[in-house]
KOLGU-4560 file (N, C-alpha, C; in nm, 3 decimals, padded with zeros to 5 digits):
<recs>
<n_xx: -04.928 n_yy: 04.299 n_zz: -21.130 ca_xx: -04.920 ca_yy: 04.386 ca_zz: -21.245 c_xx: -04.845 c_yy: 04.314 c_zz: -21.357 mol: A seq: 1 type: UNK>
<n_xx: -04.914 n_yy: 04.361 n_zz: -21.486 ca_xx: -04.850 ca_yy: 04.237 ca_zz: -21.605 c_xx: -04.714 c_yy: 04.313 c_zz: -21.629 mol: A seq: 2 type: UNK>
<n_xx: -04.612 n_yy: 04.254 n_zz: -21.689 ca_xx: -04.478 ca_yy: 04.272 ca_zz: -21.693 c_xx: -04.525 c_yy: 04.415 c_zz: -21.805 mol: A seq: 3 type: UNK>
<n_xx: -04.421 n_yy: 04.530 n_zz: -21.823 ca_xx: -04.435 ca_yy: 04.607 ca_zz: -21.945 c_xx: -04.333 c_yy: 04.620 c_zz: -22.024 mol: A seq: 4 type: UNK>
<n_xx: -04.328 n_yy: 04.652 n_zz: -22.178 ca_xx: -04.240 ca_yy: 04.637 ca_zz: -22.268 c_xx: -04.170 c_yy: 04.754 c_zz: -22.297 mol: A seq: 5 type: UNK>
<n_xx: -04.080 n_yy: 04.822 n_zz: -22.279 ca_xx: -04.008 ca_yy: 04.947 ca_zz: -22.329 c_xx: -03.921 c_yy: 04.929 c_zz: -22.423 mol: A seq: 6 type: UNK>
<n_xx: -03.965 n_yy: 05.019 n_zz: -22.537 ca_xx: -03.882 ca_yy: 04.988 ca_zz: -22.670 c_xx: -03.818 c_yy: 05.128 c_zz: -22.688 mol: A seq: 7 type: UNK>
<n_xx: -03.708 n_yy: 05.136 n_zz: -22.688 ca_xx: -03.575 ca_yy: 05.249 ca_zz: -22.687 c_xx: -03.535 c_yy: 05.260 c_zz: -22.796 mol: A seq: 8 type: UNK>
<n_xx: -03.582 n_yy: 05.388 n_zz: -22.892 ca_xx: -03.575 ca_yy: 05.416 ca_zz: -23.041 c_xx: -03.445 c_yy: 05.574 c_zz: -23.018 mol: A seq: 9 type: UNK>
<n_xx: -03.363 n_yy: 05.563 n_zz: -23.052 ca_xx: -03.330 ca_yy: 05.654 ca_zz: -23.120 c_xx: -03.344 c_yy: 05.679 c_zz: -23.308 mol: A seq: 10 type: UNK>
<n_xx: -03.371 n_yy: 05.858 n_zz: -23.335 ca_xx: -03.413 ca_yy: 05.868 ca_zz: -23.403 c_xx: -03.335 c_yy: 05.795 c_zz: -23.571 mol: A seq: 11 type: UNK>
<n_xx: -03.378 n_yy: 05.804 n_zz: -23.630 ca_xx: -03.365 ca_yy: 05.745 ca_zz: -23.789 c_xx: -03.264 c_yy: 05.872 c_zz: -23.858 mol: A seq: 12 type: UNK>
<n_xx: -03.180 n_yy: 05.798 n_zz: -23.927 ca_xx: -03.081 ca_yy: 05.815 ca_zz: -24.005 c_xx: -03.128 c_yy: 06.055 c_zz: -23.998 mol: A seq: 13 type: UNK>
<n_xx: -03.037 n_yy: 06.081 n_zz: -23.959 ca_xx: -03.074 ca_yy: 06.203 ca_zz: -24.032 c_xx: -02.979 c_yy: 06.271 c_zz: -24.094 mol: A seq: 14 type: UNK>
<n_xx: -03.022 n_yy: 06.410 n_zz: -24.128 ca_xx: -02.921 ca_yy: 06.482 ca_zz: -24.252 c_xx: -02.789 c_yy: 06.509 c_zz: -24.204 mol: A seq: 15 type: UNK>
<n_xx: -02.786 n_yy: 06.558 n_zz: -24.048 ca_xx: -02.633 ca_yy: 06.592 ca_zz: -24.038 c_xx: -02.577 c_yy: 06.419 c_zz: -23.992 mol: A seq: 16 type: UNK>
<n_xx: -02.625 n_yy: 06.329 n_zz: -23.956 ca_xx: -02.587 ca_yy: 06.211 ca_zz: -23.932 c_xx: -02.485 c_yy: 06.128 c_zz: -24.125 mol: A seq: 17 type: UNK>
<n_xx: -02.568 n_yy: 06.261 n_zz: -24.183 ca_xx: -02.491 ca_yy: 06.195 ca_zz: -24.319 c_xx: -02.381 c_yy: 06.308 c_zz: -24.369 mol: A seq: 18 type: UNK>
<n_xx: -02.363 n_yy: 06.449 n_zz: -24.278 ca_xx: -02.240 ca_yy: 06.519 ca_zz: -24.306 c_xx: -02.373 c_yy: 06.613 c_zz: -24.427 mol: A seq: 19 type: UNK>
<n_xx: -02.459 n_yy: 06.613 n_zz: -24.393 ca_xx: -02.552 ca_yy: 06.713 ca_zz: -24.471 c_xx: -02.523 c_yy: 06.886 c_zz: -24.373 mol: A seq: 20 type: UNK>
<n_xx: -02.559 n_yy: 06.997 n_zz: -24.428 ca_xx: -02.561 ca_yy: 07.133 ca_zz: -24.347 c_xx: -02.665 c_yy: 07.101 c_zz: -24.271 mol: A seq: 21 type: UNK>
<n_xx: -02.633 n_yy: 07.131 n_zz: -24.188 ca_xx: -02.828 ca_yy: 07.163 ca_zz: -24.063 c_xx: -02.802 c_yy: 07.348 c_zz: -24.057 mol: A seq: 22 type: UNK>
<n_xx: -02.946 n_yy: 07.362 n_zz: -24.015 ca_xx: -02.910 ca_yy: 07.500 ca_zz: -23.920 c_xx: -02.926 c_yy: 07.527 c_zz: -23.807 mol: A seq: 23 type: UNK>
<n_xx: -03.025 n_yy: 07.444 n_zz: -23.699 ca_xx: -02.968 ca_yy: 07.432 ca_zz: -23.559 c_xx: -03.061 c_yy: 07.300 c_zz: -23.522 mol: A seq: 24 type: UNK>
<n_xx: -02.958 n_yy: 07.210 n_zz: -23.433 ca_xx: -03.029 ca_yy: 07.083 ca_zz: -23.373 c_xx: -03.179 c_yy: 07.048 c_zz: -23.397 mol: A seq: 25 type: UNK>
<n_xx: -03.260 n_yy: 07.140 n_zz: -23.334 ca_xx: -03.381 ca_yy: 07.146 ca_zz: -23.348 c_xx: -03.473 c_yy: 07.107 c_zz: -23.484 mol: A seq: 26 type: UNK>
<n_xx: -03.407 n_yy: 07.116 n_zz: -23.618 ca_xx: -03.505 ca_yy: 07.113 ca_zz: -23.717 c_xx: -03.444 c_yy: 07.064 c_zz: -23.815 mol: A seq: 27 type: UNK>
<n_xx: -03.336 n_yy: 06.934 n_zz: -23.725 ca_xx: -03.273 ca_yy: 06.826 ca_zz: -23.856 c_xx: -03.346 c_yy: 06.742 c_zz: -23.885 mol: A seq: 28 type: UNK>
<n_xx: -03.354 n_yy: 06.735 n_zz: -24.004 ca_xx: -03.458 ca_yy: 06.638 ca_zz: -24.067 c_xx: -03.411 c_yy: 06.495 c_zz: -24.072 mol: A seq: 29 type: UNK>
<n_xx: -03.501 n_yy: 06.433 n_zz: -24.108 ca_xx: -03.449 ca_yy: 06.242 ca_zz: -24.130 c_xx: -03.432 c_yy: 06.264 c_zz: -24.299 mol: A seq: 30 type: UNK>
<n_xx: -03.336 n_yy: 06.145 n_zz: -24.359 ca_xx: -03.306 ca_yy: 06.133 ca_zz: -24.459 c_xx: -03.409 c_yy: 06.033 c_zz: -24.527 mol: A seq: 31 type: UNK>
<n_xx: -03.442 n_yy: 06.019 n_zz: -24.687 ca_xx: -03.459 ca_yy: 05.962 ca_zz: -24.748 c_xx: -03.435 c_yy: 05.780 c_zz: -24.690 mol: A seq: 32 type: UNK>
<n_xx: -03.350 n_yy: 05.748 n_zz: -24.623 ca_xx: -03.300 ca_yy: 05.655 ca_zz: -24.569 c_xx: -03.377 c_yy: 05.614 c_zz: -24.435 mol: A seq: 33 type: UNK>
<n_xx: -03.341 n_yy: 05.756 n_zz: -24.366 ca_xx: -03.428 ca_yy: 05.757 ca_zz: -24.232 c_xx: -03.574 c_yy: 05.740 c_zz: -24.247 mol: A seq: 34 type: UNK>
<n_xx: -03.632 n_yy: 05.799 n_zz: -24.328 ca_xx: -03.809 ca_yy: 05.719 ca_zz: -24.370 c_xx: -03.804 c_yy: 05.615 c_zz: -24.374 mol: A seq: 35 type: UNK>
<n_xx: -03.713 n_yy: 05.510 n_zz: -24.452 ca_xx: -03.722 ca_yy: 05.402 ca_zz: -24.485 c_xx: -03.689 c_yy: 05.271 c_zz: -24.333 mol: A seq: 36 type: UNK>
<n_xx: -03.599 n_yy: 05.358 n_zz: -24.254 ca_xx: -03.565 ca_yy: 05.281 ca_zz: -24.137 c_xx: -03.701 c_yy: 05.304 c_zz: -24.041 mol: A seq: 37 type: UNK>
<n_xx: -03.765 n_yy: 05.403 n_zz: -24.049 ca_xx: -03.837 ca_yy: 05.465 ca_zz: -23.910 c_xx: -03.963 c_yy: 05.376 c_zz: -23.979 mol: A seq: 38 type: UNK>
<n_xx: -04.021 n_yy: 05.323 n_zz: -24.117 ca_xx: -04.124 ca_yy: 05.260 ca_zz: -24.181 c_xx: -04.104 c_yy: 05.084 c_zz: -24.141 mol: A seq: 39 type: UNK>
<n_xx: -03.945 n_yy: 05.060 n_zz: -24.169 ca_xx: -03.959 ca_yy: 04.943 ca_zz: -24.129 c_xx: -03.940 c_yy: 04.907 c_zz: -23.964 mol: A seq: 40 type: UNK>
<n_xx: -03.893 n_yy: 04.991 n_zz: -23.887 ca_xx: -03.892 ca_yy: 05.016 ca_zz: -23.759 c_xx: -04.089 c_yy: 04.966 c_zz: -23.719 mol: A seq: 41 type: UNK>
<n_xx: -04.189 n_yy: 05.096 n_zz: -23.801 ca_xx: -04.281 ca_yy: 05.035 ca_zz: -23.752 c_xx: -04.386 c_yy: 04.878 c_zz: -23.798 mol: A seq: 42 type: UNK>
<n_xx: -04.297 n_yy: 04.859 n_zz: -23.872 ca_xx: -04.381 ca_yy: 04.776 ca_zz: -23.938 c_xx: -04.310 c_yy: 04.603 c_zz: -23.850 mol: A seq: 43 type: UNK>
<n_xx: -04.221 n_yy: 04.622 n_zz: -23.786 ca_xx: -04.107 ca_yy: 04.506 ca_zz: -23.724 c_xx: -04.205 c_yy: 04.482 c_zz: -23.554 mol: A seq: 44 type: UNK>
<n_xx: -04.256 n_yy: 04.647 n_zz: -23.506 ca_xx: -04.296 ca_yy: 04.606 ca_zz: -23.381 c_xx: -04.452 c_yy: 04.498 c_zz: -23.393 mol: A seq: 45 type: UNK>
<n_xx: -04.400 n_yy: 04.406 n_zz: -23.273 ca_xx: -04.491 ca_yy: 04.291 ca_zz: -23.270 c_xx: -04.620 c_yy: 04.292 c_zz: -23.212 mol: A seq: 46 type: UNK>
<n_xx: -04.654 n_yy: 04.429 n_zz: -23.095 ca_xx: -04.774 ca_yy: 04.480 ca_zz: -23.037 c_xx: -04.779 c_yy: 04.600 c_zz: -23.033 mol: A seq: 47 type: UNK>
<n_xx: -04.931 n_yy: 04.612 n_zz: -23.005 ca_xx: -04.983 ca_yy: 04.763 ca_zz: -23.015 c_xx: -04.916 c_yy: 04.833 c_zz: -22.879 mol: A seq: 48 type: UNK>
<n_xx: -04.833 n_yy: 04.914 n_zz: -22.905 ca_xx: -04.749 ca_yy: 05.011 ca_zz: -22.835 c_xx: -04.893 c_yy: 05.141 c_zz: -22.789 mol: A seq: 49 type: UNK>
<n_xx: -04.928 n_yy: 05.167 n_zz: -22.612 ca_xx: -05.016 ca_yy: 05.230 ca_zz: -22.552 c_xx: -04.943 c_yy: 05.405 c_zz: -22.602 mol: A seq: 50 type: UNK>
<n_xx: -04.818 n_yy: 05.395 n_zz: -22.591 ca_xx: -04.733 ca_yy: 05.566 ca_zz: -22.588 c_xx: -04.597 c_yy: 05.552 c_zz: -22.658 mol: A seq: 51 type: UNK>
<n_xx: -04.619 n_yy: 05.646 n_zz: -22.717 ca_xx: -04.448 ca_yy: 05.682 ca_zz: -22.785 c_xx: -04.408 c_yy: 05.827 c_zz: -22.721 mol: A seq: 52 type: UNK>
<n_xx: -04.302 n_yy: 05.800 n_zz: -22.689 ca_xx: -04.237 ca_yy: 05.944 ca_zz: -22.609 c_xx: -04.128 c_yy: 06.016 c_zz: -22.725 mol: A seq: 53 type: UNK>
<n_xx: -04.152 n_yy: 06.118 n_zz: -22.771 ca_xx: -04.057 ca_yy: 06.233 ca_zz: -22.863 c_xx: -04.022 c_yy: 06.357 c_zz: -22.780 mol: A seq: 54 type: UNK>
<n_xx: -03.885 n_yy: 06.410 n_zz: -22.837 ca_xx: -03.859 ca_yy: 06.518 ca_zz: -22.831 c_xx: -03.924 c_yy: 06.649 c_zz: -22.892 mol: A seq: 55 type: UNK>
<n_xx: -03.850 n_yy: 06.742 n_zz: -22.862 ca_xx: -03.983 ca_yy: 06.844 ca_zz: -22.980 c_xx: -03.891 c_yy: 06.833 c_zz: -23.094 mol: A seq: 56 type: UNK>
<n_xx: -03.773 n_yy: 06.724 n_zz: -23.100 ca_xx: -03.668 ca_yy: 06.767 ca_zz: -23.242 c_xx: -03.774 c_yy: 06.726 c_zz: -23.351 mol: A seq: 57 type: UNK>
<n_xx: -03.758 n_yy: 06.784 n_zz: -23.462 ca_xx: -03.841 ca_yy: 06.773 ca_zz: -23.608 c_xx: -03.804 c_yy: 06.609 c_zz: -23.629 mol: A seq: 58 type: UNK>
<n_xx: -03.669 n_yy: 06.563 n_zz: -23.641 ca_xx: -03.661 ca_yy: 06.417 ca_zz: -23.645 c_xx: -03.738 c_yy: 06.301 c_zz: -23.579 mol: A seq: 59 type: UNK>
<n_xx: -03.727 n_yy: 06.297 n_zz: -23.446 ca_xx: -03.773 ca_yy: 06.190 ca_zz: -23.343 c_xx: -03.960 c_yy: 06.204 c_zz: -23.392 mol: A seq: 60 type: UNK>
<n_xx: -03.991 n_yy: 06.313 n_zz: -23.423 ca_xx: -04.178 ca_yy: 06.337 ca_zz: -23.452 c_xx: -04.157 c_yy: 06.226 c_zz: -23.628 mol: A seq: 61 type: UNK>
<n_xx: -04.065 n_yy: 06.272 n_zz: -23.685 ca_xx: -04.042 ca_yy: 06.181 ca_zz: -23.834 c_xx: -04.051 c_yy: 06.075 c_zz: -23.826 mol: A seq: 62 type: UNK>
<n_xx: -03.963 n_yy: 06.052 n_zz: -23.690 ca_xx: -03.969 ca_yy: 05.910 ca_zz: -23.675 c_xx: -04.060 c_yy: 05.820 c_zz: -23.633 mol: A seq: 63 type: UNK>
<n_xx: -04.149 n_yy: 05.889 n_zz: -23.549 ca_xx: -04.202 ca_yy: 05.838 ca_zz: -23.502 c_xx: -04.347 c_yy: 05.830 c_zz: -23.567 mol: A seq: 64 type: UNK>
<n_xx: -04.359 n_yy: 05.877 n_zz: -23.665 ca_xx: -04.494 ca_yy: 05.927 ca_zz: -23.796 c_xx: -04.543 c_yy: 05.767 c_zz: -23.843 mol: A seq: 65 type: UNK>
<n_xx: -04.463 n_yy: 05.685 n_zz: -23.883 ca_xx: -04.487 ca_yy: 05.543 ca_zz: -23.914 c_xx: -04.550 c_yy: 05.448 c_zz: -23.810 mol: A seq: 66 type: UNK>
<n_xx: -04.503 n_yy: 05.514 n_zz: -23.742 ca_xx: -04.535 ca_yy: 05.384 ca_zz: -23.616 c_xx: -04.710 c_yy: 05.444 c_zz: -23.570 mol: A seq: 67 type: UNK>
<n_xx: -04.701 n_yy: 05.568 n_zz: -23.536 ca_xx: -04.857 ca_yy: 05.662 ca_zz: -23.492 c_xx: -04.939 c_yy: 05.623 c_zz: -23.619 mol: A seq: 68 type: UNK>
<n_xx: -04.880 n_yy: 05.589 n_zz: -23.789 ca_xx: -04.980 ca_yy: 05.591 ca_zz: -23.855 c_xx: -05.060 c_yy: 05.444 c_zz: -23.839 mol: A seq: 69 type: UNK>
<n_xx: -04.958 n_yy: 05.303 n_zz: -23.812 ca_xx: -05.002 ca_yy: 05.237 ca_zz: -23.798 c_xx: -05.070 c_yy: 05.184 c_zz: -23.661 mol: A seq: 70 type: UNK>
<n_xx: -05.054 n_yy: 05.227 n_zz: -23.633 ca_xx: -05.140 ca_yy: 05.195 ca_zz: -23.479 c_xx: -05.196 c_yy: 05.326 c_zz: -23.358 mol: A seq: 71 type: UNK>
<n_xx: -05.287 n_yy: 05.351 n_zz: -23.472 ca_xx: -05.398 ca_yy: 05.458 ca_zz: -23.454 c_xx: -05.437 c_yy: 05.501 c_zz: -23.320 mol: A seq: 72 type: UNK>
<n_xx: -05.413 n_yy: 05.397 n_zz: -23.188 ca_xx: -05.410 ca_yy: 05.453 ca_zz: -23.078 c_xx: -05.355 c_yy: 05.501 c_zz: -22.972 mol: A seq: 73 type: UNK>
<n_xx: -05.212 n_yy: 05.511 n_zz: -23.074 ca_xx: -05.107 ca_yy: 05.509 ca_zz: -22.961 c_xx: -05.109 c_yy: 05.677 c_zz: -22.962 mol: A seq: 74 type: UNK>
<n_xx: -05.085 n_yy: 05.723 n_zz: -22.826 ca_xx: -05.057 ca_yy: 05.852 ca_zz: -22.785 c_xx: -04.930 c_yy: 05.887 c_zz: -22.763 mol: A seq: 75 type: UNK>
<n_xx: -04.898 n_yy: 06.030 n_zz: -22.837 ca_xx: -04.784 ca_yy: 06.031 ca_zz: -22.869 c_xx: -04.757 c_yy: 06.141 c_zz: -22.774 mol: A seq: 76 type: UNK>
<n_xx: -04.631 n_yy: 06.145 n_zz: -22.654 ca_xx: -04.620 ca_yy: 06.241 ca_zz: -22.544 c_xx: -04.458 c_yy: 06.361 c_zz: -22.602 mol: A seq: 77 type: UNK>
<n_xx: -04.488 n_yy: 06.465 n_zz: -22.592 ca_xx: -04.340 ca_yy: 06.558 ca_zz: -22.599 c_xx: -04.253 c_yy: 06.555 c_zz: -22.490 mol: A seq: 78 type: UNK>
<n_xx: -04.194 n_yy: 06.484 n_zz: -22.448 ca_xx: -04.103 ca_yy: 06.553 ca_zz: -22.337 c_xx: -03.992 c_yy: 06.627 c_zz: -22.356 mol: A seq: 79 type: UNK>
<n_xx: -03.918 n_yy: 06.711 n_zz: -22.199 ca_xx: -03.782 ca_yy: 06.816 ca_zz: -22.252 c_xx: -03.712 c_yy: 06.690 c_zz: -22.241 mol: A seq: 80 type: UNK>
<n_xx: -03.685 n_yy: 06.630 n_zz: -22.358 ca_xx: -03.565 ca_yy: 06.543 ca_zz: -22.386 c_xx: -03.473 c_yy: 06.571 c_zz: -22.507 mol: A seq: 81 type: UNK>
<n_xx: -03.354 n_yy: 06.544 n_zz: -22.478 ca_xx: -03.315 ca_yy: 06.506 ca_zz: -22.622 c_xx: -03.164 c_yy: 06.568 c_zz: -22.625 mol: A seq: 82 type: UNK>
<n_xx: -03.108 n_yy: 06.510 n_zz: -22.732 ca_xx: -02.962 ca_yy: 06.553 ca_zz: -22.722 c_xx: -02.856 c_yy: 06.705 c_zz: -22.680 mol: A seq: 83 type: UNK>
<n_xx: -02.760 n_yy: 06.650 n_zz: -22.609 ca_xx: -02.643 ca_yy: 06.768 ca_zz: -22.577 c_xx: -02.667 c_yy: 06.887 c_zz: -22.647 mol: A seq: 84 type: UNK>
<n_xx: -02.665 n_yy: 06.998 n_zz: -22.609 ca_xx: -02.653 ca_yy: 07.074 ca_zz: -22.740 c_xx: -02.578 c_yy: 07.181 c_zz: -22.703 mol: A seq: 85 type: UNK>
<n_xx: -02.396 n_yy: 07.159 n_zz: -22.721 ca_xx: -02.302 ca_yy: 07.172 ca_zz: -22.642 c_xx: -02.207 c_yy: 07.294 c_zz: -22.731 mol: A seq: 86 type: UNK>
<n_xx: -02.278 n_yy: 07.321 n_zz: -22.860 ca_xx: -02.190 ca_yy: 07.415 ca_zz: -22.960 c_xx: -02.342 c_yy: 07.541 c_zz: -22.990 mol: A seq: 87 type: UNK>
<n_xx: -02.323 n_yy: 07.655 n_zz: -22.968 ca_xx: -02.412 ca_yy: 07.731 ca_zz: -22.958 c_xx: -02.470 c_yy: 07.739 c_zz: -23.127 mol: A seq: 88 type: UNK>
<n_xx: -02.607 n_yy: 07.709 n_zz: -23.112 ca_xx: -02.676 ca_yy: 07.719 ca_zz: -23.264 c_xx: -02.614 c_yy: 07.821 c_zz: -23.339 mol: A seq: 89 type: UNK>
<n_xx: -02.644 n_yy: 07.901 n_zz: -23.264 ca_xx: -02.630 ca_yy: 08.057 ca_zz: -23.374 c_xx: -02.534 c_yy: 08.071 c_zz: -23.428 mol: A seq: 90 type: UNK>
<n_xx: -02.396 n_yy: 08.017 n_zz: -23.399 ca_xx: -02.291 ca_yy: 08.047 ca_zz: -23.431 c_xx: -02.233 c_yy: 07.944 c_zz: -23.544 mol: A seq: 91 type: UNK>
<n_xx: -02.337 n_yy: 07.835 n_zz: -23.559 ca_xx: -02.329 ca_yy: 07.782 ca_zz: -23.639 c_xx: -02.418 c_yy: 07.688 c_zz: -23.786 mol: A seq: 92 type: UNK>
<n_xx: -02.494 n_yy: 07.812 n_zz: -23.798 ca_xx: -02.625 ca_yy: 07.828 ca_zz: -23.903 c_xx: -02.597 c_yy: 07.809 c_zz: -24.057 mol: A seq: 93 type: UNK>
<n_xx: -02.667 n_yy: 07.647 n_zz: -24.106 ca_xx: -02.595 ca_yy: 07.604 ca_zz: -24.204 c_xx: -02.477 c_yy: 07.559 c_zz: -24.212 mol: A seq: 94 type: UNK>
<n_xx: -02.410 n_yy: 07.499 n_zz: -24.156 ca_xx: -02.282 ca_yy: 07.483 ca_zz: -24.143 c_xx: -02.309 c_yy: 07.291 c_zz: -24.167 mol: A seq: 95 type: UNK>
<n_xx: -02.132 n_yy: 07.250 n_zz: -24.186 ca_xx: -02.174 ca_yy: 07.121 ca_zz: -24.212 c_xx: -02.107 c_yy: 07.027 c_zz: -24.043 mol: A seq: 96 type: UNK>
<n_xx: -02.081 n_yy: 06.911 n_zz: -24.099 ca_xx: -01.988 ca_yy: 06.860 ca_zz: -23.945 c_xx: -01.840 c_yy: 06.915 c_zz: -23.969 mol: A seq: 97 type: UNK>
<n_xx: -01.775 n_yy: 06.922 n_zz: -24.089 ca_xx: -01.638 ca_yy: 06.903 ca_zz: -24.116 c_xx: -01.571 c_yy: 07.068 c_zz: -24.068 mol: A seq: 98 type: UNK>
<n_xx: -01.708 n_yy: 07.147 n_zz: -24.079 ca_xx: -01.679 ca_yy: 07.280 ca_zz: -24.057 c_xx: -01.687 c_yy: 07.271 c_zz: -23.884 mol: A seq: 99 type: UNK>
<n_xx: -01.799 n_yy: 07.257 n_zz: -23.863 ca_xx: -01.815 ca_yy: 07.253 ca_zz: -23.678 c_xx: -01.665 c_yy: 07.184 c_zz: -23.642 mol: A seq: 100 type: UNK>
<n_xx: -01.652 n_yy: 07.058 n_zz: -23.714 ca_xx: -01.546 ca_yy: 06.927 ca_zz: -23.604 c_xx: -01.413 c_yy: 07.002 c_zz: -23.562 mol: A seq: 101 type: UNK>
<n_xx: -01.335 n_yy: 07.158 n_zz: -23.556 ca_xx: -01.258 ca_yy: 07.184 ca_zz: -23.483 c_xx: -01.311 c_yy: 07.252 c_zz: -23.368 mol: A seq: 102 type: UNK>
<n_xx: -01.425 n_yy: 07.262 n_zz: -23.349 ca_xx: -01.523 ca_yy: 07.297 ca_zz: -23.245 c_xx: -01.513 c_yy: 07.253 c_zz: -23.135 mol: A seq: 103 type: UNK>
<n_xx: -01.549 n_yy: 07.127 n_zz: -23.197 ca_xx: -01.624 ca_yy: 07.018 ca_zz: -23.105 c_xx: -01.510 c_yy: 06.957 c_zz: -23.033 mol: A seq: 104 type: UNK>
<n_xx: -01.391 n_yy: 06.916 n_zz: -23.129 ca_xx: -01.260 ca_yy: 06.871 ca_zz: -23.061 c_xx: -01.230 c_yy: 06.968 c_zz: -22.969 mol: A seq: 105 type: UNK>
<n_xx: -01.243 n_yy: 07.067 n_zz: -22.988 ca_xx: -01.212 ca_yy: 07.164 ca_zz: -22.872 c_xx: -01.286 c_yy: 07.184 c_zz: -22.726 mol: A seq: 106 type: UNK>
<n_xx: -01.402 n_yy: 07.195 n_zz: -22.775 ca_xx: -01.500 ca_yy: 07.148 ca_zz: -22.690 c_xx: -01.452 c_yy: 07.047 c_zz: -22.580 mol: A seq: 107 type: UNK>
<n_xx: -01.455 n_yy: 06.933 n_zz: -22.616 ca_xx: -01.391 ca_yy: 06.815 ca_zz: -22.545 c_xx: -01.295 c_yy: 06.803 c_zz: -22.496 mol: A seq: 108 type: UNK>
<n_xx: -01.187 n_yy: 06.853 n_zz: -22.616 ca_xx: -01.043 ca_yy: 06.875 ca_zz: -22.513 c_xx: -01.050 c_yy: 06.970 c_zz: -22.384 mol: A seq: 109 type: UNK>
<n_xx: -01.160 n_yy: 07.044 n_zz: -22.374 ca_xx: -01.139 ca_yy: 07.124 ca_zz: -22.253 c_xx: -01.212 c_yy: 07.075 c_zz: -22.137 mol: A seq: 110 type: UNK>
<n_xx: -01.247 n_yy: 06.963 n_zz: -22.130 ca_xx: -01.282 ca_yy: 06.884 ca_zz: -22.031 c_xx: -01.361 c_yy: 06.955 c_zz: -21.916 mol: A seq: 111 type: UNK>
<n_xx: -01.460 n_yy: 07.074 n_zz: -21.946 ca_xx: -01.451 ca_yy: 07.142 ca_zz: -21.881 c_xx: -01.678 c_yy: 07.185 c_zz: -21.896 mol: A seq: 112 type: UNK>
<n_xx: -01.654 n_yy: 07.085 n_zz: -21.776 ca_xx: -01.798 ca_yy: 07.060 ca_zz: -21.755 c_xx: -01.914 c_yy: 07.132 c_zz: -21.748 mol: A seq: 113 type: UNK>
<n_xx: -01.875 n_yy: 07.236 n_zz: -21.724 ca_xx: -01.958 ca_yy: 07.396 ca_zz: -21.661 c_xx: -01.908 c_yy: 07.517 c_zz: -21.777 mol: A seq: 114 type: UNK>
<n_xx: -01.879 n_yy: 07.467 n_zz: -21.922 ca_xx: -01.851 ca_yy: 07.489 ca_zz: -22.034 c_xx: -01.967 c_yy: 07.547 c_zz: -22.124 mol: A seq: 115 type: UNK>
<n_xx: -02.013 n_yy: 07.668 n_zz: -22.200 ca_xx: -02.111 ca_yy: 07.683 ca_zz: -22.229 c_xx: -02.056 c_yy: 07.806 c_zz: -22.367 mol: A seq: 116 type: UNK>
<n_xx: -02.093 n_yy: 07.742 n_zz: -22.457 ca_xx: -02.061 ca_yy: 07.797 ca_zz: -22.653 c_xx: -02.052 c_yy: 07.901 c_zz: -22.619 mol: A seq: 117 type: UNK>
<n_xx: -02.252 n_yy: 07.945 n_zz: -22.621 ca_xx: -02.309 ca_yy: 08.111 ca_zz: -22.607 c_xx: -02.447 c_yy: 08.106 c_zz: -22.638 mol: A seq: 118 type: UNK>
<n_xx: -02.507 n_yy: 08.166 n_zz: -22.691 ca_xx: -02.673 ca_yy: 08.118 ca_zz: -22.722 c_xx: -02.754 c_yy: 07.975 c_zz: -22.715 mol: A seq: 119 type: UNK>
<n_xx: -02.807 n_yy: 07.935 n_zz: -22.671 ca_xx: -02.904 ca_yy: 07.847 ca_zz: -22.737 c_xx: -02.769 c_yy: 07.686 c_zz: -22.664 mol: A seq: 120 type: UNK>
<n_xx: -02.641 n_yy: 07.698 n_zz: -22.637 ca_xx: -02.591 ca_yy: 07.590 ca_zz: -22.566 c_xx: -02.605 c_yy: 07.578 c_zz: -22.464 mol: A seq: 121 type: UNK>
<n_xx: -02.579 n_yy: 07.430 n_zz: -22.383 ca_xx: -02.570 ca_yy: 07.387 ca_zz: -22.286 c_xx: -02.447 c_yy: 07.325 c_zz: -22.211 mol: A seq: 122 type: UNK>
<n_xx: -02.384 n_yy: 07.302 n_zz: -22.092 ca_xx: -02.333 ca_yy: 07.278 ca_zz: -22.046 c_xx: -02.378 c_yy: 07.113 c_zz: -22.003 mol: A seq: 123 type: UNK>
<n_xx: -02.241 n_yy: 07.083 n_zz: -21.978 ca_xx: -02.274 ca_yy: 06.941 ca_zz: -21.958 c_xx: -02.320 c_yy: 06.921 c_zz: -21.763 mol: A seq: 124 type: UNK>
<n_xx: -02.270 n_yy: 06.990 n_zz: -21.711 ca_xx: -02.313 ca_yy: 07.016 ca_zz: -21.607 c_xx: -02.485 c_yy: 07.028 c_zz: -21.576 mol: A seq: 125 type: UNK>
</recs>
C-alpha cells in the first residue's frame, strides 16, 4: 500500500481569535485575514488532496472553501469534531473574550473535570 499524506489544518484566523463578539462557538466566522490564510493555505498544497474532513463549525467549512474550490474532486466529509465547548453558549450571546475571560479562569481553576456551564456545554470528561 502506497504511503498516505495527512495534512492537519486547524481553522483560519477567526473573529473571536481577534477579541471580536461571537454568539455561540458554532457560527464564528473567519476574518478578512482568515480568507486570506485559508486561500493561500490552498494554493501552497502540492497534490490533489482525495478528502478534507470539517466540523459543522461555520469556520473550518470557510476554511476549507479554497482548497474544495481548487481541486474540484476532493470530497468534503462532516464529522462530530471540533473544539471544547466548556462555557455554556447561552449564557454568553454576543459577548466578547475580555467579558467571558473571568469565566474561563474560573473554569480552570476548578480543575474539575466532570464540570459542566449549563446549556449547550461540555465537560471535559
Amino acid at each position: 500500500m502506497a504511503p498516505r499524506t495527512v495534512l492537519v489544518v486547524r481553522h483560519a484566523q477567526s473573529a473571536a481569535n481577534v477579541g471580536q463578539r461571537t454568539r455561540d462557538p458554532a457560527s464564528i466566522a473567519i476574518t478578512d485575514l482568515g480568507r486570506a490564510q485559508a486561500e493561500r493555505l490552498a494554493a501552497s498544497v502540492g497534490f490533489a488532496p482525495t478528502r478534507i474532513i470539517t466540523s459543522s463549525f461555520v469556520r473550518t467549512h470557510q476554511t476549507a472553501e479554497p482548497l474544495m474550490l481548487r481541486f474540484q474532486q476532493l470530497v468534503r466529509e462532516e464529522w462530530n469534531i471540533h473544539e471544547l465547548t466548556y462555557l455554556s453558549p447561552s449564557r454568553f450571546v454576543d459577548s466578547s473574550p475580555e467579558e467571558r475571560r473571568p469565566f474561563v479562569d474560573e473554569f480552570w481553576r476548578a480543575a474539575d473535570p466532570h464540570r459542566v456551564d449549563g446549556d449547550g456545554a461540555e465537560s471535559i470528561a
